[in-house]
N, C-alpha and C positions, 0 to 999 in steps of 0.2 A: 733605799731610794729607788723612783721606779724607774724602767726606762727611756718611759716619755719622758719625765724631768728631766733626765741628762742631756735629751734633744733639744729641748726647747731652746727656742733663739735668746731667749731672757736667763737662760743659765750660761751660756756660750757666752755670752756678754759681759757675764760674771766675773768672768776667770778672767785673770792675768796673761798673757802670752809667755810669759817665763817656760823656756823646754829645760828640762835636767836631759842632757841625754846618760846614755848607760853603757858600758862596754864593760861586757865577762874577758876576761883572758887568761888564759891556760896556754903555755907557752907560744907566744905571737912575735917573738923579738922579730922576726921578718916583715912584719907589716903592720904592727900597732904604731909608729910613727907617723906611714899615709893617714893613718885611719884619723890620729887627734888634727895632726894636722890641719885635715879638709874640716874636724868639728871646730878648728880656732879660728876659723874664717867663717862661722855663720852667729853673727852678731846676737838672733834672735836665742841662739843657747847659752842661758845663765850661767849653766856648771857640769861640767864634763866627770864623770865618774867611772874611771877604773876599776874592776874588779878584781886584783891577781887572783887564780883561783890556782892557787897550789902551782906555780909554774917553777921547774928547774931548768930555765935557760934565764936571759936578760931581758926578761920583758918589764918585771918590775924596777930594775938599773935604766931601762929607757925610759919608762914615765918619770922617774924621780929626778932626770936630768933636764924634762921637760918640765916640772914643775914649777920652777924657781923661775921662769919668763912667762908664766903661764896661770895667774892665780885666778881664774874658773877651773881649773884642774885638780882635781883629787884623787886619791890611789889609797882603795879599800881593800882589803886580803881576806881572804874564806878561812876559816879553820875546818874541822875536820867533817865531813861530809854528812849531812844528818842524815840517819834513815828513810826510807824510801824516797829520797829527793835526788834528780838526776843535776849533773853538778851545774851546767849551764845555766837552770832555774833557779838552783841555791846565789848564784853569786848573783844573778842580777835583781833576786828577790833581795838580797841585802843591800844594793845600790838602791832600787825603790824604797826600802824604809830609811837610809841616808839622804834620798833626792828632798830638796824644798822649792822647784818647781811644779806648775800647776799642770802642764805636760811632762809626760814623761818618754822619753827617744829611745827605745831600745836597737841598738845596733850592731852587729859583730864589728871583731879586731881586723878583719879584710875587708870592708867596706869601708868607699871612701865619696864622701857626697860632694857634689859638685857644688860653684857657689851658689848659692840662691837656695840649696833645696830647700832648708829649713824653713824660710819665708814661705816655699812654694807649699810645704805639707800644713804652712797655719792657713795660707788663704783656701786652699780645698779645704780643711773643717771648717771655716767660715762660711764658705758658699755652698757646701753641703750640708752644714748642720752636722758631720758628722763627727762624733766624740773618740775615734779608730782609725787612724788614716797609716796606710801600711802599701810603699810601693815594692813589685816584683823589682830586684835590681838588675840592670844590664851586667849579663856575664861577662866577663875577658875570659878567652879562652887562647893559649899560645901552644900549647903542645897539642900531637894529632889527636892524641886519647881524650882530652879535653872537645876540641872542636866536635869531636864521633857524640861521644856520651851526653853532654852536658847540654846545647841546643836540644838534642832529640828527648829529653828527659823534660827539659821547660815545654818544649811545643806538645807534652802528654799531656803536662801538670794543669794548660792551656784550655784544654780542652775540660777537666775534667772540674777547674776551676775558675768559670770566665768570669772575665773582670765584672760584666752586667750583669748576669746574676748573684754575686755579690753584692754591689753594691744596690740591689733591686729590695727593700725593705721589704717585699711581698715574699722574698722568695727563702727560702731555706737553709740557700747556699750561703755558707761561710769559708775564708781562705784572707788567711796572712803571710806575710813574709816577716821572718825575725829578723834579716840583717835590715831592715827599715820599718818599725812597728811603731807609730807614736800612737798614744794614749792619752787622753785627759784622765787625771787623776783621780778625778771621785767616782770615772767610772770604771777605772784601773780596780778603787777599792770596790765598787757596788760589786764584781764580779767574782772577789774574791784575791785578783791577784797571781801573783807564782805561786803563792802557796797552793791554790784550788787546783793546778794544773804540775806539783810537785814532780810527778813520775812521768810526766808524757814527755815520750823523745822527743814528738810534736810538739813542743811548747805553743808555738804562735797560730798550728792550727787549732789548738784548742783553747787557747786563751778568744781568738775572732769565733768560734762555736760558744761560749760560754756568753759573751757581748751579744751579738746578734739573738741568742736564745734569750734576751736580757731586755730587749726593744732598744738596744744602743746600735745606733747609723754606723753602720764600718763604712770606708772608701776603699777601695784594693784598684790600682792599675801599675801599669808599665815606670819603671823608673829611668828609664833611657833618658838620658841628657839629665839623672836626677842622682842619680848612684848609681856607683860600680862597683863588681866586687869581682875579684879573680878567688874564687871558691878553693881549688886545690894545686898545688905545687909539684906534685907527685902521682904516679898512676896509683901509686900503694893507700895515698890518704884516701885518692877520691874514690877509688873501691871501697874503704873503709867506710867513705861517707853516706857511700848511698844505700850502704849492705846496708848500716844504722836508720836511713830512712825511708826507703822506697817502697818497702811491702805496706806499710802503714800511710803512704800517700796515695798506692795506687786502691785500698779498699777496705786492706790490714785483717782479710780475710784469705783463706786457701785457692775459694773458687774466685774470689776477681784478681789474686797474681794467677794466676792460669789462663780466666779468660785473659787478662791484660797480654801474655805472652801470644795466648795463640790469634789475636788480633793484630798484633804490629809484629809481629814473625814474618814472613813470606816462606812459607811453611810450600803453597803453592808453585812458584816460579822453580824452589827449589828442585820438588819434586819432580815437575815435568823436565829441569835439568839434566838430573838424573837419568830419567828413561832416555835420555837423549844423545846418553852416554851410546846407544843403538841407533839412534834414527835422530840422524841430521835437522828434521822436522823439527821433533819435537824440543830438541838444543837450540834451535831457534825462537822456536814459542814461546820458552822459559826463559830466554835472553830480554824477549820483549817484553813479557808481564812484569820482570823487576826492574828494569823500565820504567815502567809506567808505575809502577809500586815508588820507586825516588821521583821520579817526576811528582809524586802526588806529596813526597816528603816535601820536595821542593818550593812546593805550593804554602805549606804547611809553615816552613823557617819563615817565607817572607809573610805571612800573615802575621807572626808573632818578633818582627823586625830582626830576624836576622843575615846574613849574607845568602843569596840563593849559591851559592859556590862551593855551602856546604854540604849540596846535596854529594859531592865526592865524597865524602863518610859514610853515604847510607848504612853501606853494607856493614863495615865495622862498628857503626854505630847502632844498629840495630840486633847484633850479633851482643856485643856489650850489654846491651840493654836487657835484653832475654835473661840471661849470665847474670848480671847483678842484683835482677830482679830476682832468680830464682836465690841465689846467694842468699838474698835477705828474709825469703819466706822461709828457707833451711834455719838461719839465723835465729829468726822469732819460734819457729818449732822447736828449737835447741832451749829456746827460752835465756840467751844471751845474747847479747852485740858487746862491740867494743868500740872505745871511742876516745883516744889521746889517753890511753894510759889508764882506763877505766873498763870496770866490764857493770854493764848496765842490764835490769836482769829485767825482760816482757817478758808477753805471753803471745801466742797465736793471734790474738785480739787485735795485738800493737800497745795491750798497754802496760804499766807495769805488775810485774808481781811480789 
Protein backbone atom coordinates (compact mmCIF):
# COMPACT_ATOMS: atom_id res chain seq x y z
CA UNK A 1 0.00 0.00 0.00
CA UNK A 2 1.53 3.30 -0.98
CA UNK A 3 1.67 6.16 1.18
CA UNK A 4 -0.40 8.49 -0.49
CA UNK A 5 -3.29 6.03 -0.04
CA UNK A 6 -2.94 5.97 3.66
CA UNK A 7 -3.40 9.99 3.39
CA UNK A 8 -6.06 10.18 1.50
CA UNK A 9 -9.10 11.73 2.97
CA UNK A 10 -11.29 8.68 1.46
CA UNK A 11 -9.23 6.20 3.27
CA UNK A 12 -9.44 8.14 6.64
CA UNK A 13 -13.00 7.96 6.21
CA UNK A 14 -12.78 4.33 5.88
CA UNK A 15 -11.73 3.48 9.12
CA UNK A 16 -13.67 3.08 12.23
CA UNK A 17 -12.48 5.29 15.21
CA UNK A 18 -12.05 2.18 17.34
CA UNK A 19 -8.19 2.88 19.34
CA UNK A 20 -6.85 -0.63 20.90
CA UNK A 21 -4.56 1.22 23.17
CA UNK A 22 -1.35 -0.90 24.17
CA UNK A 23 0.60 -0.89 27.57
CA UNK A 24 4.18 -3.14 27.89
CA UNK A 25 4.86 -3.59 31.66
CA UNK A 26 7.73 -5.01 33.26
CA UNK A 27 7.38 -4.42 36.77
CA UNK A 28 4.94 -1.11 37.10
CA UNK A 29 2.97 -2.13 40.33
CA UNK A 30 3.67 1.75 41.12
CA UNK A 31 1.79 3.29 38.45
CA UNK A 32 0.05 0.91 36.12
CA UNK A 33 -3.20 1.64 38.08
CA UNK A 34 -3.04 5.80 37.12
CA UNK A 35 -2.12 4.64 33.79
CA UNK A 36 -5.66 2.11 33.07
CA UNK A 37 -7.36 4.33 35.04
CA UNK A 38 -7.06 7.69 32.87
CA UNK A 39 -7.38 4.75 29.65
CA UNK A 40 -11.04 3.84 31.36
CA UNK A 41 -12.13 7.29 31.01
CA UNK A 42 -11.57 7.80 27.38
CA UNK A 43 -14.79 6.45 25.75
CA UNK A 44 -13.33 6.49 22.31
CA UNK A 45 -10.80 3.32 23.36
CA UNK A 46 -12.40 0.04 22.60
CA UNK A 47 -9.76 -2.19 24.45
CA UNK A 48 -7.16 -1.63 26.62
CA UNK A 49 -4.20 -4.28 26.51
CA UNK A 50 -1.62 -5.24 29.06
CA UNK A 51 1.39 -6.62 28.27
CA UNK A 52 3.03 -8.40 31.51
CA UNK A 53 6.48 -8.55 30.08
CA UNK A 54 8.19 -10.98 32.54
CA UNK A 55 7.39 -8.74 35.72
CA UNK A 56 8.40 -10.17 39.45
CA UNK A 57 6.41 -7.72 41.48
CA UNK A 58 2.29 -7.02 41.46
CA UNK A 59 1.82 -5.58 38.44
CA UNK A 60 -0.02 -8.36 36.76
CA UNK A 61 -2.17 -9.11 40.45
CA UNK A 62 -3.18 -5.36 39.84
CA UNK A 63 -4.56 -5.64 36.26
CA UNK A 64 -6.35 -8.80 37.09
CA UNK A 65 -8.04 -7.12 40.04
CA UNK A 66 -8.86 -4.50 37.55
CA UNK A 67 -10.40 -6.72 35.20
CA UNK A 68 -13.50 -8.05 36.61
CA UNK A 69 -15.18 -4.07 36.60
CA UNK A 70 -13.30 -3.36 33.54
CA UNK A 71 -14.33 -5.72 30.36
CA UNK A 72 -12.22 -3.44 27.69
CA UNK A 73 -9.28 -4.73 29.65
CA UNK A 74 -6.99 -7.51 28.75
CA UNK A 75 -3.80 -8.85 30.22
CA UNK A 76 -1.31 -10.58 27.70
CA UNK A 77 2.20 -12.12 29.20
CA UNK A 78 5.51 -12.33 26.88
CA UNK A 79 7.33 -15.66 27.07
CA UNK A 80 10.81 -15.79 26.56
CA UNK A 81 12.52 -13.09 24.71
CA UNK A 82 13.17 -13.79 21.06
CA UNK A 83 16.38 -12.95 19.54
CA UNK A 84 17.43 -9.75 18.58
CA UNK A 85 14.21 -8.15 19.88
CA UNK A 86 14.58 -5.64 22.62
CA UNK A 87 11.88 -6.53 25.23
CA UNK A 88 9.69 -3.33 25.02
CA UNK A 89 9.00 -3.94 21.20
CA UNK A 90 8.34 -7.68 21.77
CA UNK A 91 5.54 -7.13 24.13
CA UNK A 92 3.75 -4.49 22.41
CA UNK A 93 4.33 -6.16 18.95
CA UNK A 94 2.21 -8.92 20.65
CA UNK A 95 -0.46 -6.50 21.81
CA UNK A 96 -0.61 -5.25 18.00
CA UNK A 97 -1.16 -8.68 16.65
CA UNK A 98 -3.90 -9.27 19.72
CA UNK A 99 -5.45 -5.52 19.09
CA UNK A 100 -8.99 -5.56 16.75
CA UNK A 101 -9.06 -1.83 16.75
CA UNK A 102 -8.42 0.16 13.61
CA UNK A 103 -6.08 2.65 15.70
CA UNK A 104 -3.76 1.45 17.59
CA UNK A 105 -2.40 3.77 21.22
CA UNK A 106 0.79 2.74 22.04
CA UNK A 107 1.48 4.09 25.63
CA UNK A 108 3.91 3.53 28.61
CA UNK A 109 2.70 2.18 32.36
CA UNK A 110 3.61 5.98 33.73
CA UNK A 111 1.70 7.90 31.51
CA UNK A 112 -1.48 8.99 32.37
CA UNK A 113 -3.88 10.93 29.81
CA UNK A 114 -6.02 13.43 30.69
CA UNK A 115 -9.81 13.41 29.85
CA UNK A 116 -10.51 14.22 26.31
CA UNK A 117 -7.13 13.12 24.91
CA UNK A 118 -8.10 10.35 22.99
CA UNK A 119 -10.89 12.35 21.29
CA UNK A 120 -8.24 15.09 21.05
CA UNK A 121 -5.44 12.72 19.11
CA UNK A 122 -8.69 11.35 16.50
CA UNK A 123 -9.70 15.07 15.64
CA UNK A 124 -5.84 16.01 14.79
CA UNK A 125 -5.62 12.90 12.31
CA UNK A 126 -8.85 14.13 11.10
CA UNK A 127 -7.92 17.56 10.33
CA UNK A 128 -4.56 16.79 9.41
CA UNK A 129 -5.06 13.73 7.41
CA UNK A 130 -2.41 12.36 9.37
CA UNK A 131 -2.31 8.44 9.92
CA UNK A 132 0.73 9.13 13.10
CA UNK A 133 -0.23 11.21 15.65
CA UNK A 134 2.27 11.10 18.67
CA UNK A 135 2.28 14.02 21.42
CA UNK A 136 5.64 14.99 23.57
CA UNK A 137 4.14 14.37 27.22
CA UNK A 138 4.21 16.96 29.99
CA UNK A 139 7.01 15.70 32.47
CA UNK A 140 6.17 15.80 36.31
CA UNK A 141 9.30 16.28 37.84
CA UNK A 142 9.34 16.33 42.03
CA UNK A 143 12.84 15.55 42.99
CA UNK A 144 15.81 18.24 42.36
CA UNK A 145 17.76 15.58 39.97
CA UNK A 146 14.48 15.42 38.09
CA UNK A 147 13.70 19.17 37.72
CA UNK A 148 18.05 19.52 36.81
CA UNK A 149 18.03 16.64 34.06
CA UNK A 150 14.80 16.11 32.60
CA UNK A 151 13.48 19.89 31.34
CA UNK A 152 17.20 20.47 30.13
CA UNK A 153 17.28 17.05 28.12
CA UNK A 154 13.32 17.94 26.57
CA UNK A 155 14.49 21.71 25.67
CA UNK A 156 17.80 19.63 23.63
CA UNK A 157 15.41 17.08 22.16
CA UNK A 158 13.34 20.55 21.13
CA UNK A 159 15.47 21.75 19.33
CA UNK A 160 16.89 18.97 17.52
CA UNK A 161 13.35 17.81 16.87
CA UNK A 162 10.66 20.67 16.27
CA UNK A 163 7.38 19.90 16.17
CA UNK A 164 7.19 21.93 12.41
CA UNK A 165 9.48 20.34 10.93
CA UNK A 166 8.04 17.13 11.60
CA UNK A 167 5.07 17.67 10.94
CA UNK A 168 6.12 19.72 7.60
CA UNK A 169 5.53 16.65 4.80
CA UNK A 170 8.49 18.49 2.82
CA UNK A 171 10.82 17.97 5.15
CA UNK A 172 12.88 14.95 6.43
CA UNK A 173 12.46 15.31 9.82
CA UNK A 174 10.83 12.56 11.66
CA UNK A 175 10.29 12.29 15.77
CA UNK A 176 7.91 10.42 18.15
CA UNK A 177 7.18 10.06 21.38
CA UNK A 178 6.40 6.27 22.70
CA UNK A 179 4.53 7.10 26.00
CA UNK A 180 1.81 8.60 23.35
CA UNK A 181 2.11 7.03 19.67
CA UNK A 182 -1.16 6.33 17.90
CA UNK A 183 -1.12 4.79 14.62
CA UNK A 184 -3.73 3.78 12.18
CA UNK A 185 -3.46 0.32 11.49
CA UNK A 186 -2.88 -0.36 7.98
CA UNK A 187 -0.29 2.04 8.12
CA UNK A 188 1.10 0.50 11.43
CA UNK A 189 1.27 -2.78 8.98
CA UNK A 190 2.29 -0.85 5.46
CA UNK A 191 5.50 -0.09 7.59
CA UNK A 192 6.30 -3.17 8.85
CA UNK A 193 5.32 -2.73 12.46
CA UNK A 194 7.63 -3.60 15.75
CA UNK A 195 8.77 -6.31 14.07
CA UNK A 196 10.89 -3.78 11.33
CA UNK A 197 12.02 -1.86 14.26
CA UNK A 198 12.90 -5.30 16.52
CA UNK A 199 16.29 -4.09 18.04
CA UNK A 200 16.00 -0.26 18.10
CA UNK A 201 16.21 1.07 21.72
CA UNK A 202 14.57 4.00 19.70
CA UNK A 203 11.59 2.27 19.02
CA UNK A 204 9.21 5.34 18.31
CA UNK A 205 11.94 7.11 16.61
CA UNK A 206 12.34 4.74 14.15
CA UNK A 207 9.05 3.48 13.79
CA UNK A 208 7.98 7.85 12.92
CA UNK A 209 11.46 7.37 10.41
CA UNK A 210 10.12 4.38 8.70
CA UNK A 211 6.23 6.22 8.24
CA UNK A 212 7.28 9.41 7.06
CA UNK A 213 10.09 7.64 4.71
CA UNK A 214 6.78 5.74 3.72
CA UNK A 215 4.79 9.29 2.43
CA UNK A 216 2.60 8.65 5.77
CA UNK A 217 1.47 12.30 7.54
CA UNK A 218 3.07 12.06 11.22
CA UNK A 219 1.52 14.98 13.69
CA UNK A 220 4.24 15.31 16.71
CA UNK A 221 3.39 18.28 19.24
CA UNK A 222 3.26 19.30 22.85
CA UNK A 223 1.07 17.02 25.18
CA UNK A 224 0.55 19.63 27.94
CA UNK A 225 -2.97 19.44 29.30
CA UNK A 226 -2.95 16.10 27.04
CA UNK A 227 -0.63 13.52 28.99
CA UNK A 228 1.54 13.31 31.84
CA UNK A 229 4.08 11.23 32.75
CA UNK A 230 6.53 11.27 35.67
CA UNK A 231 9.30 9.33 33.78
CA UNK A 232 11.58 8.31 36.89
CA UNK A 233 11.21 7.57 40.64
CA UNK A 234 14.80 7.30 41.53
CA UNK A 235 18.13 9.11 40.53
CA UNK A 236 19.37 5.47 39.95
CA UNK A 237 16.47 4.58 37.18
CA UNK A 238 16.69 7.89 35.50
CA UNK A 239 20.56 7.56 35.11
CA UNK A 240 19.78 4.26 33.82
CA UNK A 241 17.41 5.73 31.41
CA UNK A 242 18.99 8.13 29.78
CA UNK A 243 22.60 6.17 29.72
CA UNK A 244 20.01 3.58 27.56
CA UNK A 245 18.99 6.51 25.33
CA UNK A 246 20.67 9.68 24.84
CA UNK A 247 23.79 8.94 22.83
CA UNK A 248 21.21 7.59 20.19
CA UNK A 249 18.85 10.78 20.51
CA UNK A 250 21.40 13.24 20.46
CA UNK A 251 23.18 11.84 16.76
CA UNK A 252 24.26 7.97 17.99
CA UNK A 253 27.50 8.92 16.56
CA UNK A 254 31.13 9.78 18.57
CA UNK A 255 31.44 13.24 17.08
CA UNK A 256 27.83 14.72 17.73
CA UNK A 257 27.91 13.32 21.70
CA UNK A 258 30.98 15.56 21.77
CA UNK A 259 30.01 18.24 19.68
CA UNK A 260 26.49 18.03 21.84
CA UNK A 261 28.77 18.22 25.08
CA UNK A 262 30.95 21.00 24.09
CA UNK A 263 27.94 23.10 23.06
CA UNK A 264 25.80 23.14 26.13
CA UNK A 265 28.88 22.80 28.53
CA UNK A 266 29.92 26.42 29.71
CA UNK A 267 33.31 25.18 29.13
CA UNK A 268 33.80 29.17 28.94
CA UNK A 269 32.51 31.02 32.10
CA UNK A 270 34.15 28.00 33.72
CA UNK A 271 37.45 28.71 32.62
CA UNK A 272 37.75 32.34 32.95
CA UNK A 273 36.41 31.38 36.61
CA UNK A 274 39.21 29.69 37.16
CA UNK A 275 41.81 32.36 36.30
CA UNK A 276 39.91 34.19 38.53
CA UNK A 277 40.91 32.21 41.23
CA UNK A 278 43.90 35.39 40.65
CA UNK A 279 42.18 38.37 39.55
CA UNK A 280 39.17 39.49 40.98
CA UNK A 281 38.25 40.74 37.26
CA UNK A 282 38.25 37.92 35.68
CA UNK A 283 35.99 35.93 38.69
CA UNK A 284 33.64 38.48 37.76
CA UNK A 285 33.61 38.00 34.14
CA UNK A 286 32.92 34.27 34.55
CA UNK A 287 30.20 35.03 37.10
CA UNK A 288 28.52 37.07 34.41
CA UNK A 289 28.74 34.80 31.23
CA UNK A 290 27.05 31.89 33.27
CA UNK A 291 24.62 34.32 33.72
CA UNK A 292 23.87 35.03 30.87
CA UNK A 293 24.66 31.27 29.77
CA UNK A 294 21.04 30.33 32.25
CA UNK A 295 19.51 33.47 31.42
CA UNK A 296 19.60 32.07 27.90
CA UNK A 297 18.52 28.48 29.46
CA UNK A 298 15.87 30.28 30.92
CA UNK A 299 14.63 31.48 27.76
CA UNK A 300 14.87 28.08 26.47
CA UNK A 301 12.26 26.15 29.44
CA UNK A 302 9.81 28.90 28.71
CA UNK A 303 9.71 28.46 25.11
CA UNK A 304 9.23 24.78 25.53
CA UNK A 305 6.43 25.54 28.45
CA UNK A 306 8.23 24.93 31.34
CA UNK A 307 8.57 26.82 34.79
CA UNK A 308 11.22 29.83 34.18
CA UNK A 309 12.25 29.10 37.95
CA UNK A 310 13.89 26.19 36.69
CA UNK A 311 16.68 28.08 35.46
CA UNK A 312 18.03 27.39 39.55
CA UNK A 313 19.19 23.90 38.17
CA UNK A 314 21.26 25.26 35.36
CA UNK A 315 24.33 24.37 36.71
CA UNK A 316 23.52 20.94 38.02
CA UNK A 317 21.52 20.37 35.23
CA UNK A 318 23.81 20.88 32.75
CA UNK A 319 26.61 19.19 34.76
CA UNK A 320 24.12 15.96 34.66
CA UNK A 321 23.66 16.26 31.22
CA UNK A 322 27.44 16.22 30.12
CA UNK A 323 27.74 13.11 32.59
CA UNK A 324 24.96 11.15 31.27
CA UNK A 325 25.49 11.98 28.04
CA UNK A 326 29.15 10.86 28.03
CA UNK A 327 27.83 7.66 30.22
CA UNK A 328 25.79 6.61 27.24
CA UNK A 329 28.30 7.02 24.37
CA UNK A 330 30.98 4.77 26.91
CA UNK A 331 27.73 2.56 27.16
CA UNK A 332 27.11 2.06 23.28
CA UNK A 333 31.27 1.67 22.80
CA UNK A 334 30.92 -1.03 25.46
CA UNK A 335 28.39 -2.27 23.15
CA UNK A 336 25.79 -2.90 26.23
CA UNK A 337 23.05 -0.88 28.18
CA UNK A 338 20.90 -1.97 30.71
CA UNK A 339 17.49 -1.54 31.26
CA UNK A 340 14.98 -3.08 34.19
CA UNK A 341 16.75 -6.23 34.49
CA UNK A 342 18.02 -6.68 30.89
CA UNK A 343 21.23 -6.12 29.27
CA UNK A 344 20.43 -4.84 25.60
CA UNK A 345 23.44 -5.30 23.33
CA UNK A 346 24.18 -1.89 20.42
CA UNK A 347 26.60 -0.78 18.77
CA UNK A 348 28.46 2.66 18.40
CA UNK A 349 25.81 3.41 15.75
CA UNK A 350 22.82 3.08 18.49
CA UNK A 351 21.78 0.22 17.00
CA UNK A 352 21.45 -3.33 17.73
CA UNK A 353 23.97 -5.98 17.21
Amino acid sequence: MSGESLNTPAASAAIPLGISAIVPARNEEEVIAGCLESLFEQPEISEILVVNDQSTDRTAEIVRGLMAANPRLRLLETQDLPSGWVGKNNAVAIGAREATGSWLLFTDADAVLESGAAAHALQIAQEHQAALVSFSPEQITEKWYEKALIPFVYCRLAKKFSFEAVNDSASGAAAANGQFLMIRRDAYEAIGGHTAVAGEVLEDLALAKRAKAAGIRLWFGSGCGIVRVRMYRSFAAMWQGWKKNLYSLMGGTPQAALREIESTFPWMPIVVMLIGLKSPVALLLGVWLLIFRQMGYGSELRRNQYPFSLILYYVPAVSLYAAVLWASYRAYARGKVDWKGREVRVGVAGTLR
